[in-house]
Structure formats: structure tokens, C-alpha cells
N, C-alpha and C positions, 0 to 999 in steps of 0.2 A: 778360784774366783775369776780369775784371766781368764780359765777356760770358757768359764758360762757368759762373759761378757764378750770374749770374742765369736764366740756363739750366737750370740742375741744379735751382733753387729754384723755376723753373713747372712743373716735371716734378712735383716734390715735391705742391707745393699741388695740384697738379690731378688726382694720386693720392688722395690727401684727400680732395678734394670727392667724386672719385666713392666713395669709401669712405663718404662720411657720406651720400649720395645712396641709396645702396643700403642702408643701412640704414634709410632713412627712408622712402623709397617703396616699397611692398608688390610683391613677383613676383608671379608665375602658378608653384607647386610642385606637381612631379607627387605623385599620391592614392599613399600607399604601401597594401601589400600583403601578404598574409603566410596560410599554412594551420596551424589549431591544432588538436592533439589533447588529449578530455579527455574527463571526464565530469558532467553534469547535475546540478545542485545545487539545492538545493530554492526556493530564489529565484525559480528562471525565471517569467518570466507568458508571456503570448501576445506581448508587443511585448520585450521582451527577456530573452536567454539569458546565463544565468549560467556559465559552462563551468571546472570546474575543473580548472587544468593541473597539470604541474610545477610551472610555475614561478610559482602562484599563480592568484585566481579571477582568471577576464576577463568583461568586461561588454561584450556585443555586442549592438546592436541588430539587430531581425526588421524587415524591411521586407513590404510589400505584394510586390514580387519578389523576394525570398527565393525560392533554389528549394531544395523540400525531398526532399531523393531517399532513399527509404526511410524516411523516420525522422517520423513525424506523433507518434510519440512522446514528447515530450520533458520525460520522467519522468526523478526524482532516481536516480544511479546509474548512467544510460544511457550507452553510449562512443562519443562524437560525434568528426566530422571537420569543420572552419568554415573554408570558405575567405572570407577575409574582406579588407577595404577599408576606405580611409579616405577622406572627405569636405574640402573645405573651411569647410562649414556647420556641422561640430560637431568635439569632442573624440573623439566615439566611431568604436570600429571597427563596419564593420557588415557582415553578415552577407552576403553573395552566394550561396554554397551552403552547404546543412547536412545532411552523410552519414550516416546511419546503418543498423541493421541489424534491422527490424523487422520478423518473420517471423511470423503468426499461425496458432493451431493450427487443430481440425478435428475437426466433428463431424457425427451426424446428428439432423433436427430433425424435426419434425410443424407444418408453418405452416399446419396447418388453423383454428388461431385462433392471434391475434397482439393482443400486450400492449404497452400503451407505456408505459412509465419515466421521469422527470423528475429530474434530480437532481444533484449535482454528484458531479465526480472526485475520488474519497478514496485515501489510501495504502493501496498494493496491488493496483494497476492498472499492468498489463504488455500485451505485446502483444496476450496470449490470454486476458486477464481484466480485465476491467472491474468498478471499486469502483465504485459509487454510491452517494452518502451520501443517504439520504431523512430524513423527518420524525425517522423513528422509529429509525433504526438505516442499516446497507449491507446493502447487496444486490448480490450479484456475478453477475453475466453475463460469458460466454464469448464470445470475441470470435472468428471461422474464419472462413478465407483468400475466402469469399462475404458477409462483412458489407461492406455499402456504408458505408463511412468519407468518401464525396467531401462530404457534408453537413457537416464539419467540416475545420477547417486543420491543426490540431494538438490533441494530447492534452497540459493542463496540468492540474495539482493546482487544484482550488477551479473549474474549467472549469465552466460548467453545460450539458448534453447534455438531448436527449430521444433514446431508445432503441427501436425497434419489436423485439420477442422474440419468438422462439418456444421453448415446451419442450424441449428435446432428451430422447433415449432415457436419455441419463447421469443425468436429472431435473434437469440445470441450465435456466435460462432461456440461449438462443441470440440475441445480436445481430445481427437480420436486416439494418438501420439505424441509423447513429449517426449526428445532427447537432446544430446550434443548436438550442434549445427552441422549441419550436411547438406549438400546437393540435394533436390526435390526436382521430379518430374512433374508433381501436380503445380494448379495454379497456384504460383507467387502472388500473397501480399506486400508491399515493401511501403507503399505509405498509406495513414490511418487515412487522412481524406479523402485521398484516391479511391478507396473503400466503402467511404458512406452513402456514395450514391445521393452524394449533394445535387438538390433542384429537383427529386422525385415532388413528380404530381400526384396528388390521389386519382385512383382511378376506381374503384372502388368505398360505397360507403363508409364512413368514419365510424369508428367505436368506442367506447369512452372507459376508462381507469380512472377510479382515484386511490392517490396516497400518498404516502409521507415522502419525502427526496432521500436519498440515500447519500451518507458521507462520501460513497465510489464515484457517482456524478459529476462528471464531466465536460466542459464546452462541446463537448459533439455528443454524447450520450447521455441521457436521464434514467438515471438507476432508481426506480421506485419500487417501496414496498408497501404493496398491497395485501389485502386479508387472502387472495389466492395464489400468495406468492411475491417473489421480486422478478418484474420483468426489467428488458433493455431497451428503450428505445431513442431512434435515432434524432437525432437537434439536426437540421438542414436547414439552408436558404429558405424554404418554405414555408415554417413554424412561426405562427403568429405567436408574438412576445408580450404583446399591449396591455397584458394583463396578469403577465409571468415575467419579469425581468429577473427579478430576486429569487432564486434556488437556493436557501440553505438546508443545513441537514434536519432533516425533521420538519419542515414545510410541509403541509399539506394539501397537494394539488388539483386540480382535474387536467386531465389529458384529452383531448382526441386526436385519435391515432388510426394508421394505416398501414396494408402490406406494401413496400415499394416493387420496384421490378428487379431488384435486387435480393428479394424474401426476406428483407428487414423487417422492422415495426418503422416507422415514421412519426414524429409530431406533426399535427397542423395546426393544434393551438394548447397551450398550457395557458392554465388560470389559478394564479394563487389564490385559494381558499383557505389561507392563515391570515391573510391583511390585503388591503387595498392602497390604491397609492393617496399621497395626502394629497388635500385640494390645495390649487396655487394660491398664491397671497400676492400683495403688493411687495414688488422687490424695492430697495432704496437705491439701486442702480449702478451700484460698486461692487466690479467683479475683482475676484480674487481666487487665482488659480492653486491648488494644491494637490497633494500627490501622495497616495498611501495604499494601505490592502484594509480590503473588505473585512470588518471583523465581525466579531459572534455576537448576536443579537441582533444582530441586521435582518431588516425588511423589506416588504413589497415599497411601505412609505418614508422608511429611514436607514440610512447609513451609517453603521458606528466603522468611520475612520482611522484607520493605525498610522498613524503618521510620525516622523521621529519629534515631534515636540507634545503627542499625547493623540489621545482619541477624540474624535470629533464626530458631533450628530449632527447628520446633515437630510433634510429633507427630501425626498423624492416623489412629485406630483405629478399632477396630468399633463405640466408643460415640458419635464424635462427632454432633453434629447437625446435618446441612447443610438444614433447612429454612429456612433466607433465603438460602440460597446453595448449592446443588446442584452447580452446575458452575465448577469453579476453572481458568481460563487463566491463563498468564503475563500479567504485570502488571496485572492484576486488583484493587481497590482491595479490603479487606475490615476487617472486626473479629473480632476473636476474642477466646472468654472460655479465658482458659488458666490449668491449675492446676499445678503440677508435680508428679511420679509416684516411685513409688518408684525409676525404671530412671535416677533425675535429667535426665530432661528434659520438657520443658513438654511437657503435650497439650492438643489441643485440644478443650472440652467444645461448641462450638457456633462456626459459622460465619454470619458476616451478610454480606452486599454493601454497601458503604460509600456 
């Protein structure tokens, strides 16, 4: 009976030890594995992707052999697929493939002279347009299915590129090259307004467009979309406003436009055909200055003001004065001297840019 119990009791102990052995001495654990679907979050840099899922964001590192099948894109909003891995060397999962579906548009261009760009990736760069943030302002360029993208690995926010352009017929700048920054022997852009060929004259009859504002639209550029298209064209000193001060997205405009001597398009006059301005009233002659950004639902005749103590609706008629401030987009910082009217609501006597 000794025997069978001292028996039982080396079985025991020597289950033990290997129990406490295996916990002490490290294995060899196979790399788990796993594919996620999600979309791009504004985090990413070039060495790691932020992806948000369902079931919360993941942090996936970008390796050197990452392979990136469609997607050099990896802009906030984007709907990626990551088939991914884990390591022994770290916590992180890391990226092996990363899917995406990036399709660029198309145009036609004049590469009889070619322009180079320096600047970094601002929001509002998609597959077929490209933000550049320069000195002074963006500048967007067209990105079509013949822009050589191999000079770069991916498209991140704050990336910095050099761009080789040509004109297009649409009067955009055309991305014939996009890479890393480098020296350029062709012509330098370096500031946006430098660029526009502010104070073009028409010289040549005007041509008319209509359509809706695009959210891309800019103080120097009006990005609209029309039934044959989204063209660009340029805002300058020149462009009568008197009838267009209000650009929000979805406006629907008329334009008349021109070639400058620059082979842009040009304004000469926008006219909002979503609303008119309201008629003036009797003011009660107490001014009162305030200071916010242009908010959604705003018009040719009203302003809903964001201001830190709430939103304010403010009248815009035939008397106000947009001399510091002509042209109002959405969230637009501004001041305004406002009186209140006999129709009891505030107008506005004058508009500044803040």
C-alpha cells in the first residue's frame, strides 16, 4: 500500500514540476492572424494605420513589405481591408496586405509647359484631386489614371510631395508626376495667389455655367458641379459678387466666365440662383458688434452665426457692406456690425473677415 501511494505521489510531483517548468521556460508561439475591415482615421502617418472598425480603432503597423494593392491612398474616411500579423518582437499587429479601391479620374492636358508644386497633403485630397497646402493658401490639382504616382508610397495628410502639372482644357493644373520633394528645373509654383493671375481682364466673350457649389470651394477657386461635369474656376479682383456673396455647398449658381492670359477659366460675375438678398428695413440704430463662423443653412439673405454663446440669424440685404469681406463660405470666421430692424431681426450693416 506504501508502494501504490508513493507511486501516486511521484506521478503527482512530477506533474508539478512540469507545470511549473512550462510556465517558467518561454515556448516558440505560432504569429496569429486575422483580416480587418474598416475605415481610415485621421491619425494614420506613413509608418502606421489607424483603421477604424466595428469593434473599435486598431493600430497597425506599415512595414517596408506592406503590399499595397490599390490603395496609395490612405486618406481619413477611406474603406480599407488589412490582412494582418503578429510578431514576436512587438505588441503590434502588422500589416501584410492593405486593399483598397482607388480609382483616378481623367482628363485632357497641354504638357507644352510644365509646372512644379512643393507642398504638403491638406484635407480634401481624394483619388482624383489633390490638396496642396502652400505658403499662402491650396492649390488643388487633378490627379488622371496617367499621373505617375510610383515616386511616392502613399498619400498621407501633412505628406510633403513635389507635383510636375500641366494645364488642362477644364483650366485645372493636371498632375503629370507626383513624388518625394526634390529640386525642379521646370517652372516653380511657391504661392497660390501668385498663381491666379489676380486683375485678369476678359478679353474675350464670356460664357455661362450653371450649378451647384461644391464643398472643395475655395476663397480663390469656385469648384462647381455641373451636368457636364465639375469645373474650376478662378475668384480674382475682377468677379462681380453683388449677387453672389453666399457660396455654400449645394448653392446653385450661374457663372460667367473666361479664359485669362494665364489659361485659367475666370469669374466675372456669380449670381446666386438659390436665394436673393433680403430687402433693407428700418434699423433702430444700435450697433452691436459680434464675431463667429458662417454656419449651415446660410444664405444669399441670411446668416446662421456660430458664435460661442449660440447661433444667431442675421439678415443680409441690399445695404450691407461686404468691403472686408466679399465672399462668405461655410465656416468662415467673420465680424459683423448688426442693428436690429423693424421686421425684428438683426441685419447686417457691414461684414469683415476675422
Amino acid at each position: 500500500m506504501k508502494k501504490v501511494f508513493s507511486r501516486a505521489l511521484g506521478v503527482l510531483l512530477t506533474t508539478v514540476l512540469i507545470t511549473i517548468c512550462a510556465m517558467i521556460v518561454p515556448v516558440e508561439s505560432e504569429a496569429a492572424t486575422g483580416t480587418f475591415i474598416g475605415t481610415v482615421s485621421e491619425k494614420t502617418t506613413i509608418d502606421v494605420l489607424y483603421l477604424i472598425t466595428k469593434g473599435g480603432t486598431m493600430e497597425i503597423k506599415i512595414d517596408a513589405n506592406t503590399n499595397l494593392e490599390n490603395c496609395k491612398f490612405l486618406l481619413p474616411g477611406y474603406k480599407l481591408e488589412c490582412t494582418c500579423y503578429t510578431t514576436d518582437s512587438d505588441e503590434y499587429w502588422h500589416a501584410a496586405n492593405i486593399k483598397g479601391n482607388s480609382t483616378p479620374g481623367s482628363a485632357a492636358v497641354d504638357t507644352s509647359q510644365l509646372y512644379s508644386v512643393t507642398g504638403t497633403i491638406a484635407k480634401g485630397t481624394n483619388e482624383g484631386n489633390l490638396v496642396l497646402k502652400l505658403s499662402d493658401g491650396t492649390l488643388q490639382i487633378k490627379i488622371d489614371p496617367t499621373t505617375d504616382c510610383s515616386g511616392v508610397r502613399m498619400f498621407i495628410l501633412g505628406r510633403q510631395l513635389q507635383v510636375i502639372a500641366a494645364k488642362g482644357t477644364d483650366g485645372s493644373l493636371h498632375a503629370q508626376s507626383i513624388s518625394d520633394t526634390s529640386s525642379s528645373a521646370y517652372t516653380v509654383i511657391t504661392s497660390v495667389n501668385g498663381f491666379q493671375g489676380s486683375g485678369q481682364s476678359a478679353s474675350t466673350p464670356t460664357s455661362v455655367a450653371v450649378g451647384k457649389v461644391d464643398s472643395a470651394t475655395t476663397a480663390s477657386t469656385l469648384v462647381l458641379n455641373t451636368t457636364g461635369g465639375q469645373m474650376q474656376v478662378k475668384i480674382d479682383s475682377n468677379v462681380d459678387l453683388s449677387q453672389g456673396h453666399v457660396l455654400m455647398p449645394e448653392t446653385v449658381v450661374s457663372v460667367e466666365y473666361y479664359k485669362g492670359t494665364d489659361n485659367y477659366l475666370h469669374t466675372g460675375l456669380i449670381v446666386n440662383s438659390s436665394a436673393k438678398q433680403a430687402a433693407p428695413t428700418t434699423l433702430d440704430g444700435n450697433s452691436v458688434t459680434v464675431s463667429g463662423t458662417v454656419g449651415e443653412g446660410s444664405s444669399e439673405s441670411t446668416i446662421y452665426l456660430q458664435t460661442s454663446g449660440g447661433t444667431m440669424q442675421i439678415r443680409l440685404d441690399t445695404a450691407t457692406d461686404y468691403t472686408n469681406c466679399p465672399l462668405l463660405l461655410k465656416g468662415k470666421s467673420v465680424t459683423m456690425a448688426i442693428q436690429r430692424g423693424a421686421d425684428e431681426y438683426y441685419h447686417a450693416i457691414s461684414v469683415a473677415a476675422k
